[in-house]
N, C-alpha and C positions, 0 to 999 in steps of 0.2 A: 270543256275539257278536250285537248286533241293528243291522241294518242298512237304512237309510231310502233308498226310490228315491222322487225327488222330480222330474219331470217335467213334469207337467202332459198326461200323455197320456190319451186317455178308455179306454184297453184297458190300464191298467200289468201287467196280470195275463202280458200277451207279455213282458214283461224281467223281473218279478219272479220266473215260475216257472224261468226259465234261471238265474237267478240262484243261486236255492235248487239248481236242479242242480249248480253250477258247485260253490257253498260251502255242502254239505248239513248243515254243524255250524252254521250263521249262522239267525238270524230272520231273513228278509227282509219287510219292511211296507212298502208305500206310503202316503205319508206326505198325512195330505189336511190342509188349513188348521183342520177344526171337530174332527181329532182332539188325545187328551190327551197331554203328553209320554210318549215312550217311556226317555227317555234313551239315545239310540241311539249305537254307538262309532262308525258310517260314515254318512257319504251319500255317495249317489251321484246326478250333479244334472244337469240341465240348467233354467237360467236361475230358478233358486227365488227364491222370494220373502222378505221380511226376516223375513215371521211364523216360518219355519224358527228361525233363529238366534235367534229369541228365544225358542221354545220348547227349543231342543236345546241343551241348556249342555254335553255329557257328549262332544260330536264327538272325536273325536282326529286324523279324517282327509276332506276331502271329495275325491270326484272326480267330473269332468266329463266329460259324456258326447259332449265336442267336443275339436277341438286349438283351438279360438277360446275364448279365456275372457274377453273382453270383457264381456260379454251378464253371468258371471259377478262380473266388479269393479266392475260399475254396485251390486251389491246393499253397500246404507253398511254394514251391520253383520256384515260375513263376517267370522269370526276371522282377526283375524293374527294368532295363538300356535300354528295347530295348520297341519298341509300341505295345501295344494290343488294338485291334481295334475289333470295335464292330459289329455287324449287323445294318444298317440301312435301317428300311423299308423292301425292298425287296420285296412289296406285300405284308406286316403283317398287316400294319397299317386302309385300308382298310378292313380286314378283321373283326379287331377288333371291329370297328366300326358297321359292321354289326352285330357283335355279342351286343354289347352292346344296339344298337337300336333295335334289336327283343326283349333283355329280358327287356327293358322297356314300348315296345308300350303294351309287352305282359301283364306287371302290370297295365300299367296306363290306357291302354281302357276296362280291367278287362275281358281279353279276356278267362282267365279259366273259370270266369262262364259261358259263352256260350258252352265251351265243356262239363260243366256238366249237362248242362240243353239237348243239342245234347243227352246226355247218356238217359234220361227223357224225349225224344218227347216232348220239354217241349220250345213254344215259348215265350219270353219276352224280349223286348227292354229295358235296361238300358239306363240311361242320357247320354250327351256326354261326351266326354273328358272337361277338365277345365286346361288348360295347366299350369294355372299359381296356380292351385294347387299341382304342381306335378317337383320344382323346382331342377334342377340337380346339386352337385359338383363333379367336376374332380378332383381327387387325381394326382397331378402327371402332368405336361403339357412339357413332350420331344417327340418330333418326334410322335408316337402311342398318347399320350393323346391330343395333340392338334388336332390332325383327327379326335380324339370323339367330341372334345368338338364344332368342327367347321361341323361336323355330325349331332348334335344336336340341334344347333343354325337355321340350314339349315329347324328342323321342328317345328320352335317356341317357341321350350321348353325353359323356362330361362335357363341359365348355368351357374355356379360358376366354377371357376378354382383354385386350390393351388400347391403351387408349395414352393419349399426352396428357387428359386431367384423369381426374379420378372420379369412378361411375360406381353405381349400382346397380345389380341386375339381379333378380329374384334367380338361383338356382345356377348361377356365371363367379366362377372365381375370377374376380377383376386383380387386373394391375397396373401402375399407371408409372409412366414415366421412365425416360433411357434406365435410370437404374436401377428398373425391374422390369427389364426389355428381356434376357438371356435367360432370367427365372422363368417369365412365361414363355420362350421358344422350349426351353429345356421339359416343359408339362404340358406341348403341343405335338402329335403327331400330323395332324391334318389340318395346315396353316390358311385360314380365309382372309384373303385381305379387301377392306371394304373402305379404306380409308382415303380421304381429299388428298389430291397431290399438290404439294406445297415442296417448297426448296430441303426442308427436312426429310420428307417420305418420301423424294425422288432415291430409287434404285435402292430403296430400304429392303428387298427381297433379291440380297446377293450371295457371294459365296458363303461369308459369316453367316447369316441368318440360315441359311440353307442347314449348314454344317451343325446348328444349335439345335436344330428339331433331332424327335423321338427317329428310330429307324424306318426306312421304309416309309417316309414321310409322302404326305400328298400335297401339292398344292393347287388349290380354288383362286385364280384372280378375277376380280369382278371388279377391281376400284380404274385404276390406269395404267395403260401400259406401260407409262414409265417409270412405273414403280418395280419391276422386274429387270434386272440386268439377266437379258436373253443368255447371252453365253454361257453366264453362271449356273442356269437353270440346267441346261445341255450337261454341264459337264457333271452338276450333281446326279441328273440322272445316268451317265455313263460310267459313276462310280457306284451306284444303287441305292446313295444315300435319300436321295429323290425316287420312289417306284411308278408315281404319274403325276399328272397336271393337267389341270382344265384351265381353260385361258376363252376369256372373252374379250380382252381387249389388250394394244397391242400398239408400239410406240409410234407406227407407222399402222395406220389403216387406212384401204384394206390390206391385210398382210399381203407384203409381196408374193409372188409363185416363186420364186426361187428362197424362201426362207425357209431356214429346216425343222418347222414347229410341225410345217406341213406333213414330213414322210415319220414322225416319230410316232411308231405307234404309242408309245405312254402316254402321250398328249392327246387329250382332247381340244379340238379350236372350234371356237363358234362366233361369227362377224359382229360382238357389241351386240347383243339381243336378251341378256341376260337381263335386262327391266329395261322398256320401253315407254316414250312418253306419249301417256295415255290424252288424247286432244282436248276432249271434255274436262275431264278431271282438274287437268294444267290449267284450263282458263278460266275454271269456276273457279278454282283458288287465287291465280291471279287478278282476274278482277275486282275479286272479292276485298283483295290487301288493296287495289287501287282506290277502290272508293274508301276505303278505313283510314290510308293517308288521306287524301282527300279531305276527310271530316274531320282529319285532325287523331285522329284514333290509334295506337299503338299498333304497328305493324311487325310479327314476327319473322324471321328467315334474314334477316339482315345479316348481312356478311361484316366478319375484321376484314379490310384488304391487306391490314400489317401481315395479319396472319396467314390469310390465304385461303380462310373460309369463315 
């Protein structure tokens, strides 16, 4: 079995030797653009380039070393005949979660004014929390949003869920499809969106959606940045209908220094860090689906590429 790590990292030798631990019957090679074909049965990728697939006719299997395969469906000539399988999890989905419950307890208990007041020697108790002022939707409920939303539920918060099919969630008022898109903006104050970017949820968080949320709305992006129309966001918060935004990620990264996400205080920005892929995790997983193809065995995380995840 010879198998291609295709990356673009300048140390491959840190994933290729874990690799070869993981699957010590496998060749594992990193795979460089001026080498000769190997005819290799696996890759393992992040964001490869077309020269791959035009060298590697022999693939039977690729996988991603993300749950975002976006970055991956941009490339024109990836086999549709053979699996592309996704990241699952890994340790992200927790992650995420954490991130999305600091930038909310951080709005909703109004925890900046106490660091301003900190700046001021300046003591005063604000009211408490009112949970059910402060009602959440989930954009998005695969694998990463249902851990938000079942994260959330965990600290009382209401939670709405949306999704393009229709989900279950213990303690999540689900809803599913464009038309019962405006129902659940209209029972969201603090909009998370966790969802795959595909040709449908590009720039889905625009001035509409904006305008459809509760007052004083927040918004959490954790999925892609192209799923924000920047402008839009700007000008909801210059009209109040927006009061902040957390932003990890972002259509152009790293964001430019001269983009104005930078000087807005209501925005929080942090560089894509809101779940990282964890080395270990990722490869016991994946080599784990490699050998199960392999034997012939049912492999989960397979992507629709119709779809787009």
């Amino acid at each position: 079995m010879k198998i291609l790590f295709v990356a673009g990292d300048p140390k491959p030798e840190r994933w290729t030797a874990l690799i070869r631990a993981l699957l010590p019957e496998a060749e594992v090679l990193a795979w460089h653009p001026d080498s000769p074909p190997v005819n290799a049965d696996y890759a393992i990728v992040w964001q490869p380039p077309e020269a791959l697939f035009e060298q590697e006719k022999s693939l039977k299997a690729v996988f991603n070393l993300g749950a975002g395969i976006d970055g991956l469906l941009k490339v024109r000539n990836l086999p549709g005949d053979i699996p592309v399988v996704r990241l699952e999890d890994a340790g992200m989905s927790v992650q995420m979660a954490e991130y999305v419950l600091h930038q909310l307890i951080d709005a909703s208990r109004g925890l900046d004014m106490y660091r301003v007041q900190q700046q001021d020697s300046h003591w005063k108790i604000h009211r408490p929390i009112k949970r059910e002022e402060w009602p959440v939707g989930v954009m998005g409920l695969g694998h990463i949003g249902k851990r938000v939303a079942r994260a959330l539920t965990g600290l009382e918060y209401t939670v709405n869920g949306w999704a393009r099919s229709a989900h279950e969630i213990a303690g999540v008022r689900a809803f599913a499809g464009n038309e019962r898109f405006g129902e659940f903006l209209a029972s969201t104050r603090v909009l998370v969106n966790t969802l795959p970017l595909t040709e449908a949820t590009r720039g889905i968080i625009n001035r509409d959606t904006l305008s459809r949320l509760q007052p004083d709305a927040v918004v959490i992006n954790v999925g892609r940045g192209e799923h924000l129309v920047d402008q839009d966001l700007l000008d909801a918060l210059d009209t109040g209908q927006v009061m902040r935004a957390s932003l990890d990620v972002f259509s152009r990264e790293p964001l430019p220094e001269d983009h104005p996400f930078w000087t807005r205080p209501e925005i929080t920005v942090t560089p894509h860090i809101s779940a990282r892929t964890l080395r270990d995790a990722t490869l016991e997983q994946i080599t784990r689906k490699i050998r199960d193809h392999a034997a012939g065995r049912e492999v989960s995380g397979i992507i629709d590429i119709g779809r787009g995840y």
